[in-house]
N, C-alpha and C positions, 0 to 999 in steps of 0.2 A: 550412606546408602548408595550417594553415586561415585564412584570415584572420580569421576572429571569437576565434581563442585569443589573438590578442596582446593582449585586452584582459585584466585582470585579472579583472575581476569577471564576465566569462563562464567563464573558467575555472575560477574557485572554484564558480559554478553549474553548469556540465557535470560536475565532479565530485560534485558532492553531488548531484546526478540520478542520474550511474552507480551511487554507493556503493546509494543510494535503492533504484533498479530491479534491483539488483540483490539487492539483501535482498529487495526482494518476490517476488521468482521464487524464492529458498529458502524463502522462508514458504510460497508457495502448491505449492512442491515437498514441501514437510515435511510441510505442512497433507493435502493428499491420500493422501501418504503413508500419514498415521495414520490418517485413517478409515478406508483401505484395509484398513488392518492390524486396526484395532479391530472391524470390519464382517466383512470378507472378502467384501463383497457390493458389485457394480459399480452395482446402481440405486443404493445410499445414496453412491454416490463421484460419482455423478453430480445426486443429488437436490442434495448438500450445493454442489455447484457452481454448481447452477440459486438456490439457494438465498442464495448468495454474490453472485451478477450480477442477482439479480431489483429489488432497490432503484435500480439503476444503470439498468434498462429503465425504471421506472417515473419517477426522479427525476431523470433525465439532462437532457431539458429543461430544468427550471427551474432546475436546479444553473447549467448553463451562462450562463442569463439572470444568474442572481447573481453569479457568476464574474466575467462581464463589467462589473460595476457596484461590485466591491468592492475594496480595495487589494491588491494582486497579489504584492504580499510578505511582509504580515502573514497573508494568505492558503495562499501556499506555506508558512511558518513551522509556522500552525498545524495544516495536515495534514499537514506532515511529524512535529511532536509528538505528535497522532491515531495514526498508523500506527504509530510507536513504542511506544506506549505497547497498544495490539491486538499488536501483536509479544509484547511484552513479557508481556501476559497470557496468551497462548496458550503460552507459552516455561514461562511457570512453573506452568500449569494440568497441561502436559504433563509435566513434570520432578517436580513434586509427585506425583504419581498414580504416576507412573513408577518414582519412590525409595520410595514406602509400603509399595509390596505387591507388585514387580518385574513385575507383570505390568499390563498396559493397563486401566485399564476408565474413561476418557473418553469421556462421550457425543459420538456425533458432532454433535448439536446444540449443545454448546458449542462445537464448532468451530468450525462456522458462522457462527455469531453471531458469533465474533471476528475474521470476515473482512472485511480491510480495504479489498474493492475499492471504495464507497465514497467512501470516503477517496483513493485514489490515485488515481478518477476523476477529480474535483473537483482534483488535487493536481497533474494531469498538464494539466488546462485552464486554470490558475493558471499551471501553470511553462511553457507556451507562451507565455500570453499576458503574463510575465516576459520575457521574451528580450531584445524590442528592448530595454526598457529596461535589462537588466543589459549590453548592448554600448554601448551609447548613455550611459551612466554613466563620468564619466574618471575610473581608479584613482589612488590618491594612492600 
């Protein structure tokens, strides 16, 4: 169907993109979720979002200049362990607080803080500029 799947090692990378992109839309589903809930107030659901995108407005440029200049695989590797690991904390920041006292009381600036867009920015100009070379690579 596609001609870039018959290569191996694109499809090992289109998978591990999907598994990726698709944990980050449950995170940034989960993540709003909570402040929704811990808030009940839509300015702080949307404060925490501006919050989350505003490093990506301000360091988007020069991320990309580096992006462009640095190995494109130790690169993806290491923001894919970044993102994991902001997962990771928000997972058990949420789950801890959650099982102490059954009720929420997570600030929503911790939440914030552990948003990984970022990370997924920089991880998504990395895994483009992956591509040719993981089809271009002969699997063994």
């Amino acid at each position: 169907m596609f001609p870039a799947l018959r290569h191996r090692n694109f499809r090992l990378f289109f998978l591990g993109q999907f598994v990726s992109l698709v944990g980050s839309w449950m995170q940034n589903t989960a993540q709003a979720w909570l402040v929704y809930r811990l808030t009940g107030d839509p300015l702080m659901l949307g404060l925490v979002a501006f919050v989350g995108q505003f490093p990506v407005f301000v360091l988007g440029f020069y991320a990309g200049f580096a992006v462009d200049h640095a190995d494109h695989l130790r690169l993806v590797k290491r923001t894919q362990f970044l993102a994991m690991v902001q997962a990771a904390l928000l997972a058990l920041l949420t789950w801890g607080i959650t099982s102490r006292s059954g009720t929420f009381s997570l600030s929503p600036w911790a939440s914030a803080s552990s948003t990984p867009s970022t990370c997924r920015r920089g991880r998504c100009s990395s895994a483009s500029s992956c591509r040719p070379t993981c089809a271009t690579t002969r699997s063994r």
